[in-house]
N, C-alpha and C positions, 0 to 999 in steps of 0.2 A: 839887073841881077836876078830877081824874081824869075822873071822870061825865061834868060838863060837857063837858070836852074830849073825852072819847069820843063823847059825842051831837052835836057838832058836824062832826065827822069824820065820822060815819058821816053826815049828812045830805048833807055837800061828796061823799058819793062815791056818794050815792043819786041826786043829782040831775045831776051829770055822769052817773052811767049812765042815767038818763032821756033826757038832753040826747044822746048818741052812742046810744039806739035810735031816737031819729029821727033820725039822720044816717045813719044805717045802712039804715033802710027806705026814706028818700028813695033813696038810693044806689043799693037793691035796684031799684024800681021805673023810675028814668032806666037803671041798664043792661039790663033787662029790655025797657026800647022802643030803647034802641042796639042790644041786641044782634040784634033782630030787626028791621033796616034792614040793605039792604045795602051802606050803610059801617060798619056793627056787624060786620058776617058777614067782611070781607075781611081783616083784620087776624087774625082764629082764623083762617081756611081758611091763608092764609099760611104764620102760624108751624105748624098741623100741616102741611101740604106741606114747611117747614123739618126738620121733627123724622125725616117719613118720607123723606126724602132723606139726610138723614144718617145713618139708620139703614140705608139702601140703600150707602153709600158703605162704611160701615164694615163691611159682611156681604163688600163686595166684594174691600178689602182683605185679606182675612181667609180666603177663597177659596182652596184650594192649586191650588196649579200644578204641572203634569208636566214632568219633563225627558225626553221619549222618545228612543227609541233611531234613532238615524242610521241610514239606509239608504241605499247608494250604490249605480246602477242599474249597474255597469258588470259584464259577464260576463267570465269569464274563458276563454283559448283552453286547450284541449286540451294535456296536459303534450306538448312538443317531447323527443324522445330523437333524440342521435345518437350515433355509430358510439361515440365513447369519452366523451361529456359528459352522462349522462342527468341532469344538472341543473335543470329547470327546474320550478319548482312553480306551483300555482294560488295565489299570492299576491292577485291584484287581486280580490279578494274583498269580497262588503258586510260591514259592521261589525255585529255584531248588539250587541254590548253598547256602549255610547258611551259616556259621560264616569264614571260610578264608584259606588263601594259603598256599603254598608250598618252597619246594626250588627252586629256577632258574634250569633250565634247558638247553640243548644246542639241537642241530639239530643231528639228527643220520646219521653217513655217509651213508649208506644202509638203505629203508625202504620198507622192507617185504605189507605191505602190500596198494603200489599202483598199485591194481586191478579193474576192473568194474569200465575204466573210463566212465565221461559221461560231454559232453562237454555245462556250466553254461552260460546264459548270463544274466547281474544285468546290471538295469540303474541305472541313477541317473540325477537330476536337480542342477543344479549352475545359478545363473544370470538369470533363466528362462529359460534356455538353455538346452535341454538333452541331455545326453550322454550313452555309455555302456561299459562297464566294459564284459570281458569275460574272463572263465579260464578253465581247467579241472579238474573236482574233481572226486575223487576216493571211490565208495562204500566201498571198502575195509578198509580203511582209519577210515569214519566214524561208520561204524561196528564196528568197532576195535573199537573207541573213546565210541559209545555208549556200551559195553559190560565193560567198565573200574566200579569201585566202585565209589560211589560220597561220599564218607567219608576217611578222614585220620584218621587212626590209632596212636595213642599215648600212652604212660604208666603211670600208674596210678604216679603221684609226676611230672610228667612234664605238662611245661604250656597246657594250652588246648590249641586248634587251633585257631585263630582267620579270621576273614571276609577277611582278607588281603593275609593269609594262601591260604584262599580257592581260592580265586580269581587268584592269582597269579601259584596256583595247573592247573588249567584252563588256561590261558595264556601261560605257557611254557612246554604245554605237547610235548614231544621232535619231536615226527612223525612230528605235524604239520607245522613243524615251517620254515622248506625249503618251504612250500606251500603255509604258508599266507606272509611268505617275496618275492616269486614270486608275490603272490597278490598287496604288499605294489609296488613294482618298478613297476607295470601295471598301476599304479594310476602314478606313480612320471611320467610315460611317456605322462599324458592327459594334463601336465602342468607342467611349469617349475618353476612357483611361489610357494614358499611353503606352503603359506596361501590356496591358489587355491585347492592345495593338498590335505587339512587337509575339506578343504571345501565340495570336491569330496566322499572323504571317508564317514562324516557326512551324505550325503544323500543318498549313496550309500548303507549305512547301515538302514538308518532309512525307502529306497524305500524296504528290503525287507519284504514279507508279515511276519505279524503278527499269530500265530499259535492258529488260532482260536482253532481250530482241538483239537489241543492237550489240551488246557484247556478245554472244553466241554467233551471232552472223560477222560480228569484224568488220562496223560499219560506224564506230565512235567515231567522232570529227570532232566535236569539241560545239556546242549547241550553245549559242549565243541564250539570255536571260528568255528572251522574247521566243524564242524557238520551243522550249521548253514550255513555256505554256501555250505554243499552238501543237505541237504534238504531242501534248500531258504525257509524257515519261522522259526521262534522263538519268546521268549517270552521278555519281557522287560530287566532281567537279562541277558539273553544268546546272545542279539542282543548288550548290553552295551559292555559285555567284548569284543566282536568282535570288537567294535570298538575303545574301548582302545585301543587293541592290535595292529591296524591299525594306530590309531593317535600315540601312544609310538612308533613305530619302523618312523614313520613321523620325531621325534623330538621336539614334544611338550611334557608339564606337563599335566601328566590326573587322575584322579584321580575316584573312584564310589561314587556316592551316593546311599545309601542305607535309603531308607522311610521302615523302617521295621514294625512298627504298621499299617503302611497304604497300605505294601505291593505292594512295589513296588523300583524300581530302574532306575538307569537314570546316564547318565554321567556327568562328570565336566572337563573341560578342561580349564589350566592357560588363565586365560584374565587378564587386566588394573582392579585394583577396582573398577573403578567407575559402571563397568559392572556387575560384580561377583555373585554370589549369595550367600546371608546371610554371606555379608563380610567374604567368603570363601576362597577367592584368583581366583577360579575356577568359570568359567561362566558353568548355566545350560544350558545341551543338550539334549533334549529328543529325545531317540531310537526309542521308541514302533510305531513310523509313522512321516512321513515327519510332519516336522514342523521349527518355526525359532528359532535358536540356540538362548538362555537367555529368549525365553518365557517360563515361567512358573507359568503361575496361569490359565493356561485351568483348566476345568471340567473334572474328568475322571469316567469312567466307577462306579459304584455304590460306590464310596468313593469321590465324590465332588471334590473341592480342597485338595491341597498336600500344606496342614497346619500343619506338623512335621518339626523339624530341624533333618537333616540325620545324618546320620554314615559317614562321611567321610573318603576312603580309600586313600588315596593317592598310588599310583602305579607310578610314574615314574615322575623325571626330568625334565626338557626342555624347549622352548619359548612357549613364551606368542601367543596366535594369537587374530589378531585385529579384537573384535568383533563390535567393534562400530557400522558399517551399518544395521547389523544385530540388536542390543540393540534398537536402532530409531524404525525397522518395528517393532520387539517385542510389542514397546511400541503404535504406531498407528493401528497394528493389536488386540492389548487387549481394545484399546478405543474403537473401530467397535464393539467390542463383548461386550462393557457396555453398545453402547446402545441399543441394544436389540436384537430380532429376523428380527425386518424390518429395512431396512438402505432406505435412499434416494438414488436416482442416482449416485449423487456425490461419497457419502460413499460406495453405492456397488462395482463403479467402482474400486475405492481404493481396497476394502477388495477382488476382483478378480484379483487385480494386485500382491498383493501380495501372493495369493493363487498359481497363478502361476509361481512367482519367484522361488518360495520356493518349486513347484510342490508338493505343498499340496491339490491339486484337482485330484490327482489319488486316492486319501485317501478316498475321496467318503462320 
């Protein structure tokens, strides 16, 4: 029974497979004359034009996109000084870094390119007192920094970049970073107080020159920390992050302000409320030229007052530093400059003292 029933089966499946290979060669030979007509041919050309269009669409989506850096064409006039108000800076400046930063970064154990040194000296005023700061910097270095893109790349569905991105893209660009922390311990060695420190750095940054140059000729790019101290000048943004970078590896909380309709930028470093700016937590500092750290209602460069609430970035951690002394002259230096361009005796002497505290009379 087995047998039989096996021979039977096997015959039911010998001749079905006979019976579907001629179903199968009929099949072969009608699509073989379809496909070679052309209503055979329009249905494949189709679906592959389907397949390479989608395959087009999805390469396209997938595409990164740049967020570049803003450039705003307006030049700025010539700093105005009068008889007792030398207040006014080149704020109306292009932006060179726009919306924001990166990943952290670390120091590279080898760095190729420190070449074409040339040896820097920066002052700076504390207490009325000058001092200088010296280091080596490296052409190579900066070349290198200025030849980098000033846009991140991103893919179309992810966040876009923000101010915080960029800033922080700048702060830890890896080269640097062994040379502006030799920077930072050159500072820690003028003074053993930490406030002293943060105080050093403040004017150490704000003494270097302002780039007139480069805004007159339309040639901001946005100057990496490390750049700025190989070609001792920059702009309002490029001299701030500098000195984040200098106050954060300090041990203070620092933070950017960003005046972006008014075009311009400026630091903020933790202070006590009572000092802060626009109950920010952070006292203003402005870069762009010596001045006393929490003054902020000078006149600047053809944009008057800096009457916007900013962008606050916040960038880092850390102590408070006590600005009180500094909040006092702020407030006795802004009274001199309400009453007018002539001061009496008294007041001028005042408004020279404090010019020179603050070595705000190289500023010219």
């Amino acid at each position: 029974m087995k047998r039989t029933s096996n021979y039977r089966s096997s015959r039911r499946f010998a001749n079905a497979s006979t019976g579907m290979a001629a179903l199968l060669l009929v099949a072969l030979v009608f699509g073989y004359i379809w496909a070679q007509s052309d209503v055979g041919m329009a249905p494949l050309q189709n679906m592959a034009a389907q397949f390479t269009q989608s395959a087009t669409t999805d390469a396209s989506q997938t595409a990164p996109f740049e967020a570049t850096t803003k450039t705003q064409s307006s030049i700025p006039k010539t700093t105005q000084t009068l008889d007792a108000t030398p207040d006014a800076w080149f704020a109306d400046e292009p932006f060179a870094t726009p919306i924001s930063a990166a990943t952290v970064s670390t120091a590279v154990s080898a760095n190729p390119y420190l070449t074409g040194p040339t040896t820097q000296t920066y002052t700076y005023v504390v207490d009325g007192r000058a001092g200088i700061l010296s280091m080596t910097t490296y052409a190579g270095l900066s070349d290198y920094q200025a030849g980098l893109s000033r846009a991140i790349s991103y893919r179309k569905g992810d966040p876009k970049p923000t101010t915080y991105d960029f800033v922080m893209r700048d702060l830890n660009e890896p080269y640097q970073q062994a040379e502006l922390d030799a920077l930072v311990e050159n500072i820690r060695r003028q003074s053993s107080n930490p406030e002293q420190q943060a105080r050093i750095a403040i004017s150490f940054v704000q003494t270097i020159p302002y780039d007139t140059a480069g805004v007159l000729e339309n040639r901001i790019t946005g100057k990496y920390p490390y750049e700025v101290l190989h070609t001792n000048t920059g702009v309002c943004q490029e001299k701030s992050e500098l000195l984040a970078y200098l106050l954060r590896e300090l041990g203070f909380g620092v933070a950017i302000f960003r005046f972006e309709s008014q075009n311009h930028q400026t630091l903020g470093v933790r202070c006590a409320p009572e000092f802060d700016y626009r109950d920010s937590g952070y006292c203003f500092v402005e870069t762009t030229g010596p001045a006393i750290s929490t003054y902020s209602t000078g006149n600047y460069a053809n944009i008057g007052k800096i009457i916007t609430a900013p962008e606050i970035v916040a960038i880092s951690g850390g102590a408070l530093l006590d600005l009180s002394e500094e909040f006092a002259d702020a407030q006795a230096y802004a009274h001199l400059v309400s009453i007018g361009p002539t001061l009496d005796s008294a007041d001028y002497a005042q408004w020279q003292a404090l010019q020179q505290e603050y070595g705000m009379e190289q500023a010219g």
